[in-house]
C-alpha positions, -999 to 999 in steps of 0.1 A, spaced: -539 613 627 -512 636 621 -504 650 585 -472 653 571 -454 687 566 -432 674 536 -422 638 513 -418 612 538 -409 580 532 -417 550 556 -380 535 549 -348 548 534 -328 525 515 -310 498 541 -276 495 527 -270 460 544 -279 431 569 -270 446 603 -252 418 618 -267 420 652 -307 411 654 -326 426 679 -355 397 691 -386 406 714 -423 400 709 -448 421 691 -475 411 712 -464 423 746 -476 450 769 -460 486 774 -434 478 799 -415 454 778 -421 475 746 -407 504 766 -373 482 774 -369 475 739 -372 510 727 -347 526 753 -323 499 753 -323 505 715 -318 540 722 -291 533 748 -271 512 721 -276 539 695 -257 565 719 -224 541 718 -225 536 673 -248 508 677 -278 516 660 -286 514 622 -257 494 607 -252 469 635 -287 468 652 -314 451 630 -344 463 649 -379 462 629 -396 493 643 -364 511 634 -366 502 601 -400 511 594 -412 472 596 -446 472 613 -468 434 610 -499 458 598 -484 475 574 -467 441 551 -477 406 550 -442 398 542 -430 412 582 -425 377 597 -403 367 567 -383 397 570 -378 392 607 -372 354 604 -346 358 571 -326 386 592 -322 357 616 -305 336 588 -283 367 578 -270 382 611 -243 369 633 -256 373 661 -288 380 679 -301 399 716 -333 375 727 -352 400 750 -377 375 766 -405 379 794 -431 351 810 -454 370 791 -440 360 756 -433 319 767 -463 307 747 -461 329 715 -458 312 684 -437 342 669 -411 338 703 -409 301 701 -401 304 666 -374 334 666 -360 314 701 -353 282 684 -341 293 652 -320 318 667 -304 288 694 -304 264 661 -280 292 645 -261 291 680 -259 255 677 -243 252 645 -215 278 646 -183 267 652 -146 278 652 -149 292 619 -184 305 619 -189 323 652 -225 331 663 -232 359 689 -260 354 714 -270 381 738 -298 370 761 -317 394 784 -345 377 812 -372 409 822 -386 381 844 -389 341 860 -394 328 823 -383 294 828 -392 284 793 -359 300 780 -335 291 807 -317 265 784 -301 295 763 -276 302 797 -251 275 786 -246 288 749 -251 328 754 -223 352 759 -245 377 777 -275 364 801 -289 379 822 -319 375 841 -342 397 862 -365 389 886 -392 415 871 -400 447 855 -426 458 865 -425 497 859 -409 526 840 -386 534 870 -376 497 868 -368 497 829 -348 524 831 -326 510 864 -323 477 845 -309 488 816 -287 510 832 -276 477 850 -266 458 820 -255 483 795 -221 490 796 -213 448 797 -237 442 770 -217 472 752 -184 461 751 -193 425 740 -214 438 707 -183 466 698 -170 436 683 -197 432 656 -189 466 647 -166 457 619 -188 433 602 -217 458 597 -205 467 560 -205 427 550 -231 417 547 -258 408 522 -284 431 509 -321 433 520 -340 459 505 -366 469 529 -402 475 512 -405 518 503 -436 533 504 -436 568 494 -463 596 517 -467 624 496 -481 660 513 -521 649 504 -511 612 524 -512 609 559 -487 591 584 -494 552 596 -500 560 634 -468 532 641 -449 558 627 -459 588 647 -434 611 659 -430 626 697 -441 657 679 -469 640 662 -481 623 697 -480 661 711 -505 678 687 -525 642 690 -529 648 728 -534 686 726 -564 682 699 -586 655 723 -576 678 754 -555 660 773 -538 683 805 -508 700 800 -488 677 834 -499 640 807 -482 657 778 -449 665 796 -448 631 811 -451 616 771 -425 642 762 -400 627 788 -407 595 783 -404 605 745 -438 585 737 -438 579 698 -469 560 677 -452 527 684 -452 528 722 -485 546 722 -500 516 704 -490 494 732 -508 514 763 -537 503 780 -561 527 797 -549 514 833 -510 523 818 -523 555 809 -535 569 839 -508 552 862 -476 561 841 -488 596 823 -515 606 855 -544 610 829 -569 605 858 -597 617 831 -618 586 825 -634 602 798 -602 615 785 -588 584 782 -616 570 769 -618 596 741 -580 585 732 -584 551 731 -612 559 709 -597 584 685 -564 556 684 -592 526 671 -607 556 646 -569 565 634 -560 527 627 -598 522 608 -588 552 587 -554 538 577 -568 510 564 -596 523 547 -573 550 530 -548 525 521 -568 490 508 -543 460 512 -551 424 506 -533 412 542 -561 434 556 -589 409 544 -572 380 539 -563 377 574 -601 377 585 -609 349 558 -620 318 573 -603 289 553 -629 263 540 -626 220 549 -619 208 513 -596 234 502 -557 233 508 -528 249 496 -499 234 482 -463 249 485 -434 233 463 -405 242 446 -411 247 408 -383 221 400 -404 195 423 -435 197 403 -438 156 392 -442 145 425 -464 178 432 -492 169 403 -490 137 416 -501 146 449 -524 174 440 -542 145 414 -547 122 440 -564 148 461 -585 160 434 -597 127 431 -606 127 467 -629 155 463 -603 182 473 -598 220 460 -562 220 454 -543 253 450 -510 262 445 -489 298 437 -500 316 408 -474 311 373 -468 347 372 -442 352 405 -446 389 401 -417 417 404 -412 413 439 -416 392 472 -444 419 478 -463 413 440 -457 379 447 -474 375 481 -503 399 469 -507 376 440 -510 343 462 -518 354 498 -558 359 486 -558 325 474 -542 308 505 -567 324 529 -596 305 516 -576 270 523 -580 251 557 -547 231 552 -512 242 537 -489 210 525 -452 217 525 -429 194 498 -397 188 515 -375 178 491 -337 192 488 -346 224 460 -377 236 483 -359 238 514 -333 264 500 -362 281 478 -368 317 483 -403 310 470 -414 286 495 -400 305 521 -422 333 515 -453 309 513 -444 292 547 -439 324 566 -471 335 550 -486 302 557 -476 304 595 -485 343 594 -522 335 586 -515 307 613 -526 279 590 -519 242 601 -490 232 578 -483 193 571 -450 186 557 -446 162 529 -409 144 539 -399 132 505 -360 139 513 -342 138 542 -329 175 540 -331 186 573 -295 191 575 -296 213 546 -324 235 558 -326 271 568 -323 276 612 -359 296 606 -376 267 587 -365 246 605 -379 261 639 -412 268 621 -416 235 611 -402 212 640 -438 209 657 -459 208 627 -470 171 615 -453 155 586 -465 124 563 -431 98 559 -428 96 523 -398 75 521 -401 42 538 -432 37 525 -449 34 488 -466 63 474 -499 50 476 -496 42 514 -484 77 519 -508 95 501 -536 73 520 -522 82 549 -520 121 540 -555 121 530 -568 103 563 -548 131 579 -568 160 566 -599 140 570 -594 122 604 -632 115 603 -622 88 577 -610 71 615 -639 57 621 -643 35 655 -646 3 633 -610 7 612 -588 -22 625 -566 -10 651 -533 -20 631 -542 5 606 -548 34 630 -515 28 650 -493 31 618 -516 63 608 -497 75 642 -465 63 641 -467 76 601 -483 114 615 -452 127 631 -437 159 642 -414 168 614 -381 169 644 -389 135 650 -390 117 614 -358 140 603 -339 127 635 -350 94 638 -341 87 602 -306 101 613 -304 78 642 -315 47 623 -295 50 595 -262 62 600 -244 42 576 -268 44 547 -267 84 548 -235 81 541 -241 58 515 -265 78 500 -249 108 501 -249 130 465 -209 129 463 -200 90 474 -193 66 453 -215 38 473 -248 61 457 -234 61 425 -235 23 420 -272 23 440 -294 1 419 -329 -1 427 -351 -38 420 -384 -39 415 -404 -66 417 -434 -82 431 -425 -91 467 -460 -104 480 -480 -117 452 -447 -138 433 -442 -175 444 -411 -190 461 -390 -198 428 -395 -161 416 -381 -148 449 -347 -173 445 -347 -156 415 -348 -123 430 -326 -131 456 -299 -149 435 -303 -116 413 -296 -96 444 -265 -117 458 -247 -111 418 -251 -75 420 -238 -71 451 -208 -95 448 -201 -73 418 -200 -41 440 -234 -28 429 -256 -16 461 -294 -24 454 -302 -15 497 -316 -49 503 -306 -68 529 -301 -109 527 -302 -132 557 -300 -170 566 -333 -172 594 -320 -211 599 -285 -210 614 -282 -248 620 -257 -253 593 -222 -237 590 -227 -246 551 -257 -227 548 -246 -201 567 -219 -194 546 -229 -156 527 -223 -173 490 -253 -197 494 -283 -192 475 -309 -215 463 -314 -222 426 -338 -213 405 -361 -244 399 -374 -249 366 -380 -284 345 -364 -269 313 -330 -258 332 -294 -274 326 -268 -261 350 -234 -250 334 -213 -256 371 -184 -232 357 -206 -203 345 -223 -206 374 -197 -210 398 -175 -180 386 -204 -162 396 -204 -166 431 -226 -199 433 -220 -235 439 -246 -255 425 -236 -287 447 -250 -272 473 -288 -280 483 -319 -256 485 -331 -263 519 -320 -227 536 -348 -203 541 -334 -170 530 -351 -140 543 -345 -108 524 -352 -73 539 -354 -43 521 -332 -14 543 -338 7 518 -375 16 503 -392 33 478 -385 61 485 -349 59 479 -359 51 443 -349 91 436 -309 80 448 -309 49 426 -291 57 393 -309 27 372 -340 8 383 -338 -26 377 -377 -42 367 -380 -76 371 -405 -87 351 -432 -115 357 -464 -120 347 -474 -109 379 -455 -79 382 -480 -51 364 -508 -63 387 -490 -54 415 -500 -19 432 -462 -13 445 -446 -21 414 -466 5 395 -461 29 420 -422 20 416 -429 27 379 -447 59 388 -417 74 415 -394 65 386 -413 83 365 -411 112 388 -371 115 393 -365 107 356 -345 73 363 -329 49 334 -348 18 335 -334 -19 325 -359 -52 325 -343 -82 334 -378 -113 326 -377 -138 355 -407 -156 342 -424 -161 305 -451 -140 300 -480 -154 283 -476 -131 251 -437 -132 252 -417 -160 243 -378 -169 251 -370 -168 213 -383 -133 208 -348 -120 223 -331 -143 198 -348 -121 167 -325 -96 165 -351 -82 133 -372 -70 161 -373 -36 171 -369 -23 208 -400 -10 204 -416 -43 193 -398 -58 218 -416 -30 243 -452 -37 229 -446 -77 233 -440 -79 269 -461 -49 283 -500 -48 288 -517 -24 268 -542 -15 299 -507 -1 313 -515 34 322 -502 59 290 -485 81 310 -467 49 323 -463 32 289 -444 63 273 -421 68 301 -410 32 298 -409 34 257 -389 67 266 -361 51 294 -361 15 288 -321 18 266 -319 -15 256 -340 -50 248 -347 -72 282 -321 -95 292 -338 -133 299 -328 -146 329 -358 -172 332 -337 -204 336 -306 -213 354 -288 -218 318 -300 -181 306 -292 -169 346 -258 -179 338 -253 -174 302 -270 -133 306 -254 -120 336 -224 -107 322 -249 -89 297 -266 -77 328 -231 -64 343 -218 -50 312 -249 -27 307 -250 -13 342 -213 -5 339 -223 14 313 -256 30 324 -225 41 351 -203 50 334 -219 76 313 -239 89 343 -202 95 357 -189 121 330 -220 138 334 -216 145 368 -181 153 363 -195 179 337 -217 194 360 -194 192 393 -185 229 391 -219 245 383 -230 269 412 -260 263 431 -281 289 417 -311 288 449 -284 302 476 -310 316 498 -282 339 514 -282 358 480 -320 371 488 -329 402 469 -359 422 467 -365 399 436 -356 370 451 
């Protein structure tokens, strides 16, 4: 290994994102790494080189000397505006080239007039794998092979001077773009070079110390054979290409090549060096999140715990730098079998968790992805190509204890034991999908509600969410519910649940302002109360009304007041106190509307208006009620209960009800308005050296 004459460092400062990124695989053989290098060379010649060509090797980038190489390569994807794809047979089934292919077509896919995306796609053989980037490329072309040194050079001299003229353009733009700082490491006089950074000259004094003939060295000089191409030679390469007929020559520089990289990384101890030979253990797993999202992330690491998992997640302490930062967690994610990946709207734009999936997917861990939010839309081209095959748990059309059940089969599939009923192991399947096909299946199936629930339409600021006990409550509790429902939505309120007549015999019943009454001894029904709210008590209760839920649990973080109504049945119920629990989590308001007397609350508690709110709280819920549950609803409940127990209180309560959700609104409203200005502080495009 050569020493240095002087002060070297590894990388100058990068001033900016070239906007052109140069794509090929690290793993191939010498041929293609040869096409890379002089094509880069031949681009350099016309003003194409540092500035407008973001090529790793170039820039010092090497995947042994930083665990944070695949992020680099993967966030210059996101920056550039455009991107040469130099792809072989060869490179078809690499993870790395699937990756860098799809995020770089998903980038391609979502330019438009205003955003223009360059692709520049070059074929060194029959790789049919990649044939689908001809319709959106502006350069393709295709070889049949390359096969030799003679050939590289005749190809490239084949497609230069097009491929020239068509990345001139991007020229201009190689002063605009944003910073990334590549990592410095300084090699003082006592230091010795990384053999990836080997010079010609350094190869030359390399070869003349084992012995190697005068007529080998020329050939390297001509060929202007540096540590990087050197790397990539196999002892058949070196004896057809650079005629070192020596076996034992060859031998002695493969030799002295595997002694030079052993030396490196005894002289300069790194964590990625270790790490990557760490063989994760079963009941440990990592968990990635964004710090914002860490409710629902203690939630799910709790569970786990209980289930006899090691749960780990990144340290407190960040660090000064994506490099401190990676040091500080990458130890601790090598012992884990399993990463899980939060989706949620913060994490997908998160610097952070960008850093921990690349690393995740560096030390080729199996990632599951959480889909709490559909944000796929919103997510970067690279994260969205890393995680479009892995499997990810549905989160939001189920509850959260059906989702965490099915998470935890997932890392233990030997819970699947021949004797679980089939239902339960088909909806473990259709539940365990690739992420790609929950985020675009939600798209297809729900058009209209995305829409609806989108941050900045009015339809999700008047979302109210019910909860109640849909499977344990009797059939006068769900008229209840159901003539609840029908009064919210004639009053414009959206509360995602769908009503329907199943017996269409009647034209009367059909008719949408139908509903049953509540039935109850004690009632008297006031017709004009309860006509001017949208029901006709004249009409009979012999329609079966089926009501569907469109919208689930999961959409409880959209709602902007969750509406509990309360029976004596309801804090029995599993899914209401997981309801509880997810409003817990996104920190919604909460009102109580009591469909049925409880046994330690009366109807003429609510007429004491002595009675504090929180004696109201302590009359109607259970003291075995969770604590953590208890004070949340001390802390959001804003007002007393509203009784809505009998068709005269139904009538006499629902303009209470109305009034204090136009209020709830209202004040959620101005602040929103406050806040509609406020900059998005986690732009991932403004990515720094300290994030």
């Amino acid at each position: 290994m050569m020493a240095s004459e002087e002060s070297i460092t590894t990388r100058i400062h990068h001033r900016s994102i070239p906007p052109i990124y140069l794509s090929y695989s690290n793993q191939t053989g010498f041929i293609e790494r040869y096409f890379v290098v002089k094509l880069y060379q031949q681009l350099v010649e016309h003003g194409l080189g540092e500035g407008v060509i973001w090529f790793d090797h170039h820039l010092g980038i090497h995947p042994d000397k930083s665990a944070t190489w695949f992020a680099d390569r993967l966030e210059a994807i996101d920056l550039s505006l455009g991107s040469i794809l130099i792809l072989s047979s060869s490179c078809q089934h690499q993870r790395l080239m699937t990756i860098e292919s799809k995020a770089i077509f998903d980038r391609k896919l979502l330019s438009g007039t205003t955003t223009v995306y360059g692709l520049f796609v070059i074929l060194l053989d029959e790789c049919h794998d990649f044939t689908y980037l001809r319709s959106r490329a502006e350069f393709f072309h295709a070889f049949n092979k390359t096969e030799s040194i003679l050939e590289v050079e005749e190809r490239i001299s084949m497609i230069s001077k097009q491929l020239i003229i068509k990345l001139l353009l991007y020229k201009q733009f190689s002063s605009l773009q944003n910073n990334l700082t590549i990592y410095e490491h300084k090699i003082d006089e006592e230091e010795s070079k990384q053999l990836c950074s080997w010079t010609s000259k350094d190869i030359q004094s390399f070869l003349t110390r084992i012995g190697v003939q005068q007529s080998s060295r020329d050939l390297f000089t001509e060929k202007k054979i540096d540590g990087y191409l050197l790397l990539a030679c196999t002892e058949n390469e070196l004896k057809d290409y650079f005629q070192m007929n020596n076996r034992k020559v060859r031998q002695i520089l493969i030799e002295h090549v595997i002694q030079a990289i052993h030396r490196e990384r005894q002289s300069r101890p790194q964590w990625h060096y270790e790490a990557k030979k760490t063989k994760g253990k079963s009941d440990h797993v990592y968990l990635i999140y964004d710090p914002e999202d860490h409710s629902i992330a203690n939630e799910i690491s709790n569970f786990l715990k209980d289930k006899k998992f090691r749960v780990f997640t990144h340290n407190s302490r960040y660090g000064k730098n994506k490099h401190e930062f990676l040091a500080l967690n990458g130890p601790v994610m090598a012992r884990t079998k399993d990463v899980i990946f939060l989706l949620t709207g913060k994490s997908c734009r998160s610097t952070f968790t960008f850093h921990e999936l690349t690393l995740a997917e560096w030390f080729e861990k199996p990632i599951v992805t959480v889909y709490i939010e559909h944000v796929w839309a919103n997510m970067r081209s690279s994260i969205r190509a890393l995680l479009a095959d892995y499997p990810s748990v549905d989160f939001m059309h189920q509850s959260l204890h059906e989702s965490l059940t099915i998470l935890h089969a997932y890392l233990r599939p030997q819970m699947l034991s021949s004797e679980e009923p089939e239902e339960y192991v088909q909806k473990l399947k259709q539940t365990v999908r690739p992420l790609a096909s929950i985020a675009i299946s939600n798209n297809n199936l729900k058009p209209k509600l995305s829409s609806t629930l989108d941050e900045n339409d009015s339809g999700n600021v008047r979302f109210v969410y019910l909860s109640y006990s849909r499977t344990t409550e009797k059939w006068n509790v769900i008229h209840a519910v159901e003539r609840l429902i029908f009064v919210l939505e004639a009053n414009h309120f959206h509360t995602g649940v769908q009503m329907k007549n199943i017996n269409n015999n009647s034209s009367r019943e059909s008719d949408l302002h139908h509903l049953p009454k509540i039935q109850s001894k004690s009632s008297s029904i006031n017709p004009n109360d309860s006509y001017l709210h949208g029901f006709n008590p004249s009409i009979t209760t012999t329609t079966s009304i089926d009501t569907r839920r469109i919208m689930g649990p999961g959409d409880i973080r959209h709602c902007r007041v969750m509406i509990v109504c309360l029976t004596p049945k309801y804090f029995l119920n599993e899914h209401c106190l997981n309801e509880l629990r997810l409003c817990e989590i996104y920190q919604k308001p909460i009102l109580v509307v009591l469909l049925r007397h409880m046994k330690y609350y009366h109807s003429n508690n609510i007429l004491n208006t002595n009675m504090s709110l929180d004696e109201q709280i302590n009359t109607f819920i259970p003291s075995k009620l969770p604590m953590t549950t208890l004070s949340f609803l001390r802390k959001n409940i804003r007002s007393s209960c509203i009784d809505l127990t009998t068709n005269e209180l139904f009538s006499r309560n629902v303009p209470i009800l109305l009034r204090r959700l136009e209020t709830m609104l209202g004040k959620h409203r101005n602040q929103m308005e406050g806040t509609a200005h406020s900059v998005n502080p986690n732009n991932f495009s403004q990515t720094s050296e300290v994030f």
